[in-house]
VOGU-13080 format. One record per atom (N, C-alpha, C, O, CB): residue number from 0; residue in one letter; chain; x, y, z. Coordinates in steps of 0.001 Angstrom, whole numbers. Atoms other than C-alpha are relative to their C-alpha. Glycine has a CB too. Layout:
<volums>
  resi  resn  chain     east    north       up
   NUM     a      A        X        Y        Z
...
</volums>
This chain:
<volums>
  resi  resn  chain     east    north       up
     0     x      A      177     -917     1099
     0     x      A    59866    15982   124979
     0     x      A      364     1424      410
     0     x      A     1029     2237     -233
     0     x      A    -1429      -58     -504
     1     x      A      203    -1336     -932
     1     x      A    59604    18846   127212
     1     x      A     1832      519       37
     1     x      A     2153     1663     -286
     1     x      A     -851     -522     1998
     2     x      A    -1087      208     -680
     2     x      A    63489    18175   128340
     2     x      A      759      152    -1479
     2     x      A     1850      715    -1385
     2     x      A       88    -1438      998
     3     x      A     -930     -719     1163
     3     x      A    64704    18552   124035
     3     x      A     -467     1045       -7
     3     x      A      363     1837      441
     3     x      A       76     -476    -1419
     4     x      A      172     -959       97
     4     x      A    63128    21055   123654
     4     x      A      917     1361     1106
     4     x      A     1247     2462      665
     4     x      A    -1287     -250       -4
     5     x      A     -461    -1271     -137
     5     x      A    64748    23210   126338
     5     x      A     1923     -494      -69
     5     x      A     2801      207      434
     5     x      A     -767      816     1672
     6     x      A    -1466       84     -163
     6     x      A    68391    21321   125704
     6     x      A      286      757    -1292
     6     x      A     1347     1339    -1516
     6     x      A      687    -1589      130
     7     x      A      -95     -614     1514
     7     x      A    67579    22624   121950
     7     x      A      297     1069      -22
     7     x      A     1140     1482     -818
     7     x      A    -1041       31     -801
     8     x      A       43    -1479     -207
     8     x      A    67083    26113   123211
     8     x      A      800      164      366
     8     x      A      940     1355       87
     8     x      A     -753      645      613
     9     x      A     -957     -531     -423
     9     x      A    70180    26356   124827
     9     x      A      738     -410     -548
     9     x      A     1819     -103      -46
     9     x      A      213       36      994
    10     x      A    -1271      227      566
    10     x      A    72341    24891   122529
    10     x      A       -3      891    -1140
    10     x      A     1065     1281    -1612
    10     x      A      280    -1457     -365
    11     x      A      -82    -1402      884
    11     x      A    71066    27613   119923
    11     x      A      511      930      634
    11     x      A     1370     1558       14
    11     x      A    -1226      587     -471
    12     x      A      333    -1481     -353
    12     x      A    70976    30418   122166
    12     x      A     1997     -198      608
    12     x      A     2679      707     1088
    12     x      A    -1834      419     1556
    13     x      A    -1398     -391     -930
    13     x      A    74757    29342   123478
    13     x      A      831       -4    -1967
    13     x      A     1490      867    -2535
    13     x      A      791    -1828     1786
    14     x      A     -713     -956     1617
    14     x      A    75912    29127   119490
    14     x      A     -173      890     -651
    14     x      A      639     1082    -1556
    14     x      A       23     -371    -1032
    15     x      A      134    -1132      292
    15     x      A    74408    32134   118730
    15     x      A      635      792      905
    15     x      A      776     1900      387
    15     x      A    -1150      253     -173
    16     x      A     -781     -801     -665
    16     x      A    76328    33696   121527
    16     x      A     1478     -221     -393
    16     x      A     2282      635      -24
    16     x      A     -257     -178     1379
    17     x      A    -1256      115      304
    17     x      A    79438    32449   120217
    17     x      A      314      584    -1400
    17     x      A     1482      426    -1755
    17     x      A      346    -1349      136
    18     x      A      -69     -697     1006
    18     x      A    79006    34371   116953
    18     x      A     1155      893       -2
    18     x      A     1133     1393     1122
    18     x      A    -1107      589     -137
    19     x      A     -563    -1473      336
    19     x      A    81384    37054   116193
    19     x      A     -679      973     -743
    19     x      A     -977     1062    -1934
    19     x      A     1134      -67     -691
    20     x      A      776     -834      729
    20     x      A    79723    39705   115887
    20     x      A     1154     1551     -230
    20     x      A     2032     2065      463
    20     x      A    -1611      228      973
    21     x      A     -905    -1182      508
    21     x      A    81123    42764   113705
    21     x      A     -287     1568      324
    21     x      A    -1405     1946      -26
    21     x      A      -17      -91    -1489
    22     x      A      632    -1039     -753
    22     x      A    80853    46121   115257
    22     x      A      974     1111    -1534
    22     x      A     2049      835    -2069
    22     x      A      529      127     2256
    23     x      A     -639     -492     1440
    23     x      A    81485    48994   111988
    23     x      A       11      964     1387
    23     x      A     -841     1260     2225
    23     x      A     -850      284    -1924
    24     x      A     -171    -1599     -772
    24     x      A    83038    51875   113945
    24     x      A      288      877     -994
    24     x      A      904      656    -2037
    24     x      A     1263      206     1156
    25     x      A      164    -1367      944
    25     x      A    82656    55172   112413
    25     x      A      859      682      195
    25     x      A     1306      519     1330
    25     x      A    -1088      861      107
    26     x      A     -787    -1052     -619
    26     x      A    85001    57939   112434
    26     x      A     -205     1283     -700
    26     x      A     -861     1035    -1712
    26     x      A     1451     -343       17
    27     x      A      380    -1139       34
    27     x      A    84595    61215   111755
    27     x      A     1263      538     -946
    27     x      A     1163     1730    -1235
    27     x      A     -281      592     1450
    28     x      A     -886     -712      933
    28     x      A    87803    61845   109398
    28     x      A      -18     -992     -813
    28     x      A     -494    -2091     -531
    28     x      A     1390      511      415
    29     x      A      -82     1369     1291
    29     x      A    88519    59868   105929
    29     x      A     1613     -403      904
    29     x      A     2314       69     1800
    29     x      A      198      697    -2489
    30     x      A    -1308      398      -83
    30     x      A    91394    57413   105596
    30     x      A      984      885       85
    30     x      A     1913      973      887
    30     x      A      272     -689     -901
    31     x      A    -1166    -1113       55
    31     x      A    93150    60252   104432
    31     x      A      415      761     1013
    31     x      A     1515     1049     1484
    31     x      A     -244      922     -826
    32     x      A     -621     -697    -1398
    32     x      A    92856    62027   107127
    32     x      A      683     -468     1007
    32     x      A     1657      -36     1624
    32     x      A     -808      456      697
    33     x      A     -653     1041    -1214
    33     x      A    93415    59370   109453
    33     x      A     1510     -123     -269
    33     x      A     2408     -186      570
    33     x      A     -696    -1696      -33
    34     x      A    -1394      -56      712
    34     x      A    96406    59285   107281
    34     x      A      839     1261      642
    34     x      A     1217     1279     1814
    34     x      A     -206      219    -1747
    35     x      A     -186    -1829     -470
    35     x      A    97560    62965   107858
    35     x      A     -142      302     1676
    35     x      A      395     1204     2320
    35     x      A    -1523     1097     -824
    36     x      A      279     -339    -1876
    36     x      A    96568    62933   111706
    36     x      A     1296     -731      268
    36     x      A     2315     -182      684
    36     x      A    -1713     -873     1058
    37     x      A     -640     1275     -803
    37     x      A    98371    59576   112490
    37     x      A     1980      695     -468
    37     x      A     3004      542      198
    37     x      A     -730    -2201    -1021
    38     x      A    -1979     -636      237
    38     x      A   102153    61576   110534
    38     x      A     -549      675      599
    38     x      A     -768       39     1630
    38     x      A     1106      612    -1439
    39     x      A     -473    -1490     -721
    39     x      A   101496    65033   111983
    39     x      A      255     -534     1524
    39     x      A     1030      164     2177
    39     x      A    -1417     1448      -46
    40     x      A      102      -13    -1319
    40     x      A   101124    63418   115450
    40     x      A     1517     -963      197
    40     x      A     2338     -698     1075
    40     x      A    -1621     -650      598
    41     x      A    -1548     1225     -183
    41     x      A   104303    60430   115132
    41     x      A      437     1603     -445
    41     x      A      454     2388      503
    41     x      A      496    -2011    -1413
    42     x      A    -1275    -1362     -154
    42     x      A   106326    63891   113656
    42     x      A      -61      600      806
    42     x      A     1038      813     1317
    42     x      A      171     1052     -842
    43     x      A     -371     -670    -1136
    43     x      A   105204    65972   116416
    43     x      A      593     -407     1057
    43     x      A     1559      271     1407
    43     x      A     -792      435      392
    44     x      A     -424      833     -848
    44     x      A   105883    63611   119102
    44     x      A     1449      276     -102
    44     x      A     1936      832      882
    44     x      A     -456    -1364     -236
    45     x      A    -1200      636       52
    45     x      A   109617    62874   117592
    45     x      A      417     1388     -163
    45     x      A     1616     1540       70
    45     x      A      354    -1213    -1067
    46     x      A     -682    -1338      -58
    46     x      A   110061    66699   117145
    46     x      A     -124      619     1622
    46     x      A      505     1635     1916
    46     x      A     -789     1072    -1186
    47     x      A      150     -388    -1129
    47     x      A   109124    67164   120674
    47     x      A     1298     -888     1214
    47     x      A     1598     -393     2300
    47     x      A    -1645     -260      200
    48     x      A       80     1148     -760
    48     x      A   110972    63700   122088
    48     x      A     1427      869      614
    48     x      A     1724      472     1740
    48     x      A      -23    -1783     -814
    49     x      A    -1316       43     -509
    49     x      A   114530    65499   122735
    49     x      A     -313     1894     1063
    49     x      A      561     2465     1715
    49     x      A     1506     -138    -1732
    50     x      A       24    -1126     -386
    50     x      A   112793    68993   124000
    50     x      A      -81     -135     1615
    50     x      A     -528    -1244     1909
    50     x      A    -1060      709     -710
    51     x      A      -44      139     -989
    51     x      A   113143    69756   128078
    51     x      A    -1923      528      313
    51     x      A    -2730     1076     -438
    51     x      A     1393      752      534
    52     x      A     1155      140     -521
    52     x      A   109953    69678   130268
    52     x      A    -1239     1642     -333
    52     x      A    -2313     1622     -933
    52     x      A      485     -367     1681
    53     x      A      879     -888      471
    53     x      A   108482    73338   130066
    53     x      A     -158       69    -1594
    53     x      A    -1221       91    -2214
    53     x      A      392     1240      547
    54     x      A      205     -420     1273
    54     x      A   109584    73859   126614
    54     x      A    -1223     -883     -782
    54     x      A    -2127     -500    -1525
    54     x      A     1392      -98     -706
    55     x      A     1129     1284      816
    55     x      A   107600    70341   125512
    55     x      A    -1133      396      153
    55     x      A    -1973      324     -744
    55     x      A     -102    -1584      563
    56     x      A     1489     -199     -270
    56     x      A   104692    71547   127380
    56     x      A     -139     1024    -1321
    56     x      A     -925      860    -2254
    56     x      A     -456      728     1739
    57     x      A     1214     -776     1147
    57     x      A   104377    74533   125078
    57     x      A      -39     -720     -844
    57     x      A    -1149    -1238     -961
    57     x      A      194     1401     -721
    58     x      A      202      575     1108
    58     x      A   105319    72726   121976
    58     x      A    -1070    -1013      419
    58     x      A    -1729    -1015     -620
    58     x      A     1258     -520     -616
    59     x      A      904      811      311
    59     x      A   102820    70175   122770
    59     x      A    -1579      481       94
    59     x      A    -2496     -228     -321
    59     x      A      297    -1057      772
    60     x      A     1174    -1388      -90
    60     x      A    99874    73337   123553
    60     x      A     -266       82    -1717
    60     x      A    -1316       89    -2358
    60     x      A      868     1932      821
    61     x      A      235     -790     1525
    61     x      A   100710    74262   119909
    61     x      A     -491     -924    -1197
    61     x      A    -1266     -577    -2088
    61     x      A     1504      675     -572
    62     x      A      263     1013      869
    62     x      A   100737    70708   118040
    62     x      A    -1410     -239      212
    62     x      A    -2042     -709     -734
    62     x      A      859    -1193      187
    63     x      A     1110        9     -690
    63     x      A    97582    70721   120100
    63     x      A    -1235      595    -1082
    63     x      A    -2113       58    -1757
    63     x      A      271      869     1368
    64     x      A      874     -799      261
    64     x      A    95937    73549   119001
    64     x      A      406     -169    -1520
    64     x      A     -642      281    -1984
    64     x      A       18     1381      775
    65     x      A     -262      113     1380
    65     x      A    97353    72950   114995
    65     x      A     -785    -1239     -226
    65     x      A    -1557    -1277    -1184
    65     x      A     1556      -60     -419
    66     x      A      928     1010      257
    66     x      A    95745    69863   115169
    66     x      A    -1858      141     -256
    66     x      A    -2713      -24    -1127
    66     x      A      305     -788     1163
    67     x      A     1196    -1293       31
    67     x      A    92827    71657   116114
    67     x      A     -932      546    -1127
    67     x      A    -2143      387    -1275
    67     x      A      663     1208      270
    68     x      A       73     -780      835
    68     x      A    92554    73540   113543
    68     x      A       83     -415    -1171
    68     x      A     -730      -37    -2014
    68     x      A      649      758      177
    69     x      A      436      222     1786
    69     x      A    93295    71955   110263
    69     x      A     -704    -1244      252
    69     x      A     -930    -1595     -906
    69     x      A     1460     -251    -1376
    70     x      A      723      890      175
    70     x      A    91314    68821   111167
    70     x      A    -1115      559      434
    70     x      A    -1897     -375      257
    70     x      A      361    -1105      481
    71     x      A      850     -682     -229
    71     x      A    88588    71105   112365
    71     x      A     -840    -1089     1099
    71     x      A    -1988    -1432      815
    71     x      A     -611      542    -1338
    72     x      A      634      967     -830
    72     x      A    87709    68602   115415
    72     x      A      641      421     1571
    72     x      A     1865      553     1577
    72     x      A      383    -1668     -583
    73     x      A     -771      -21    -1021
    73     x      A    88504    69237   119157
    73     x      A     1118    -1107      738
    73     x      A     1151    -2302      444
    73     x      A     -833      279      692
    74     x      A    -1133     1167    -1021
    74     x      A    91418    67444   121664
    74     x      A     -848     -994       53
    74     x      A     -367    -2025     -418
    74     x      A      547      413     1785
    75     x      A      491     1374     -883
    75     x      A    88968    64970   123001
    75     x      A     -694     -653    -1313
    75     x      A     -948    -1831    -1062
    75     x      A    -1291      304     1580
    76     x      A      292      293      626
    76     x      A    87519    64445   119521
    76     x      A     1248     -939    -1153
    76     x      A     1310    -1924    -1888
    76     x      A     -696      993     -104
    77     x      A    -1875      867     1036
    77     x      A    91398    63688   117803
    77     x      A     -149    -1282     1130
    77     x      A     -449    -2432      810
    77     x      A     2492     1345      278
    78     x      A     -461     1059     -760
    78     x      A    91920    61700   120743
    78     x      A    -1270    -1149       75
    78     x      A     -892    -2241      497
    78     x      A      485      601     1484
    79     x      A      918     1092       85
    79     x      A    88325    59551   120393
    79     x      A      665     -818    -1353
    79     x      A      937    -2015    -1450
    79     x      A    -1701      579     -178
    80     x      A     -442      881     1726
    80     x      A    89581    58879   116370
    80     x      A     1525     -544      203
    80     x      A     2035    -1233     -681
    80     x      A       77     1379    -1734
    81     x      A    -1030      897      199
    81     x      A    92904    57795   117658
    81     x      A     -465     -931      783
    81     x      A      -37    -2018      393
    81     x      A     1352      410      267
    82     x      A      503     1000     -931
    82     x      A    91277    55764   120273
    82     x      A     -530    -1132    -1233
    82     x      A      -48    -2232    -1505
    82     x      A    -1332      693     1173
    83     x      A      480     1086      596
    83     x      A    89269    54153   117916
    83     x      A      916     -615    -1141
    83     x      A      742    -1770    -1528
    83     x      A    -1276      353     -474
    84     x      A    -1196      246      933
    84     x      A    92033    53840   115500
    84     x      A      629    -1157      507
    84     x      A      588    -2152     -217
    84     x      A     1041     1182      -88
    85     x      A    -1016      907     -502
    85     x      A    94432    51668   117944
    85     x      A    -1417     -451      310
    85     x      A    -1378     -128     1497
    85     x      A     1375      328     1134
    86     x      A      859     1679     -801
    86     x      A    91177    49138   118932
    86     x      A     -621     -604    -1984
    86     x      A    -1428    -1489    -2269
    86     x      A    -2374      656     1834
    87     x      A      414      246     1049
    87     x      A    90727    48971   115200
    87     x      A     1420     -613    -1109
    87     x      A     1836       64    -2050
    87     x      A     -788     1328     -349
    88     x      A    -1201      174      728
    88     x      A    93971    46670   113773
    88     x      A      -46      257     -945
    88     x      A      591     1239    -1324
    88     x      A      503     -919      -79
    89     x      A      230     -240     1679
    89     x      A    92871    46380   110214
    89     x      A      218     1156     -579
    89     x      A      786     1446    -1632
    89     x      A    -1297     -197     -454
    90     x      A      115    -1674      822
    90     x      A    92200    50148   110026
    90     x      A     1649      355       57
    90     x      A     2456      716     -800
    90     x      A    -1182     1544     1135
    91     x      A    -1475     -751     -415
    91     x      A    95429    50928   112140
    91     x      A      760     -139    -1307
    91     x      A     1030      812    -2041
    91     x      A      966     -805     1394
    92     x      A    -1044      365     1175
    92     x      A    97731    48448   109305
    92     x      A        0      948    -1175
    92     x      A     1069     1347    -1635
    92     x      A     -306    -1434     -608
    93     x      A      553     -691     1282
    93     x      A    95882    50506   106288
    93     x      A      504     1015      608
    93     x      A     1664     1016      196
    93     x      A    -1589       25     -526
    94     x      A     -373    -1421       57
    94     x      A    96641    53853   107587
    94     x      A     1470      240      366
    94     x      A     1969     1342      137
    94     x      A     -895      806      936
    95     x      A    -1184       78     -168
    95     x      A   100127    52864   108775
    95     x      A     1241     -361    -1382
    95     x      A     2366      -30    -1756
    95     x      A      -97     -925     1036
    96     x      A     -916      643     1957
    96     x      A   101259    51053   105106
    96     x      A     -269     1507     -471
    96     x      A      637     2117    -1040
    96     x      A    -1230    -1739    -1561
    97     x      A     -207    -1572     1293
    97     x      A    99771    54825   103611
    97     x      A      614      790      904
    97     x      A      900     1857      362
    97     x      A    -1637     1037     -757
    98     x      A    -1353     -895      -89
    98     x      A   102120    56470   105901
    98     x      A      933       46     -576
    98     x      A     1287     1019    -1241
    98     x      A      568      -19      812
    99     x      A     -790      407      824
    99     x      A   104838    54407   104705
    99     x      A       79      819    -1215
    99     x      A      834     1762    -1447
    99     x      A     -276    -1195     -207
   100     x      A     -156     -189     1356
   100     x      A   104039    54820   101300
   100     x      A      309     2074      112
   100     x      A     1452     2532      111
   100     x      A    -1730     -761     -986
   101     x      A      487    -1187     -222
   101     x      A   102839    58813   101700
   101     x      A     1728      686      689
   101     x      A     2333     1498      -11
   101     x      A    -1599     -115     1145
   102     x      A    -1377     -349      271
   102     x      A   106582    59372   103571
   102     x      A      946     -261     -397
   102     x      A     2053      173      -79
   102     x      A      393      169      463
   103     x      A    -1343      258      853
   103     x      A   108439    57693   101149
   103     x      A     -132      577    -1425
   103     x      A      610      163    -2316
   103     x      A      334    -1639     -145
   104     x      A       72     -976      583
   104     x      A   107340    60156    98918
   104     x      A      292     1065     -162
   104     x      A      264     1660    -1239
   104     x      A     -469       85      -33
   105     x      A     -782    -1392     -579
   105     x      A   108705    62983   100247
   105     x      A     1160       70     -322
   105     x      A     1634      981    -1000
   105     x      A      103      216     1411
   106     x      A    -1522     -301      -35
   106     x      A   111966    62445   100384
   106     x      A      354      127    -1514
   106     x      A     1511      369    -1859
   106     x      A      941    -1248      788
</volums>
């Protein structure tokens, strides 16, 4: 008796470990923004990609500090919401399709 009882307990406690469990990560800007971060940073990048080594450094000081500033969040704070961005596919696809859409508007 003794001996189901603890094969019982471990065959719960090992399918309850096999759960997927859903972790909601938070971020600190809307879609939109996430939207708006994820172009200004692919355009800066590709406006930077053909510049030589000092010059990039500044330009990339300035995209820096513009970032800065209209998302009202520091470097290590952009760079946590892109972090969590790329471990987050679902979100990534969604904010990548409203690029799409968002720069095929422009033109």
């Amino acid at each position: 008796m003794r001996g189901i009882f603890f094969i019982m307990l471990w065959a719960g406690l090992f399918i309850m470990s096999c759960q997927k469990k859903e972790v909601k990560v938070e971020y600190k800007l809307s879609e939109e923004q996430l939207t708006h971060l994820m172009y200004d940073v692919q355009l800066g990048e590709a406006a930077m990609s053909g510049v030589t080594t000092e010059r990039g450094d500044t330009l990339k000081e300035l995209l820096w500090m513009r970032l800065t500033t209209v998302y009202g969040l520091s470097r290590a704070e952009i760079k946590a919401e892109i972090e969590k961005l790329e471990s987050d596919p679902e979100r990534m696809k969604a904010v990548f399709d409203s690029i799409k859409v968002w720069s095929d508007t422009i033109k």
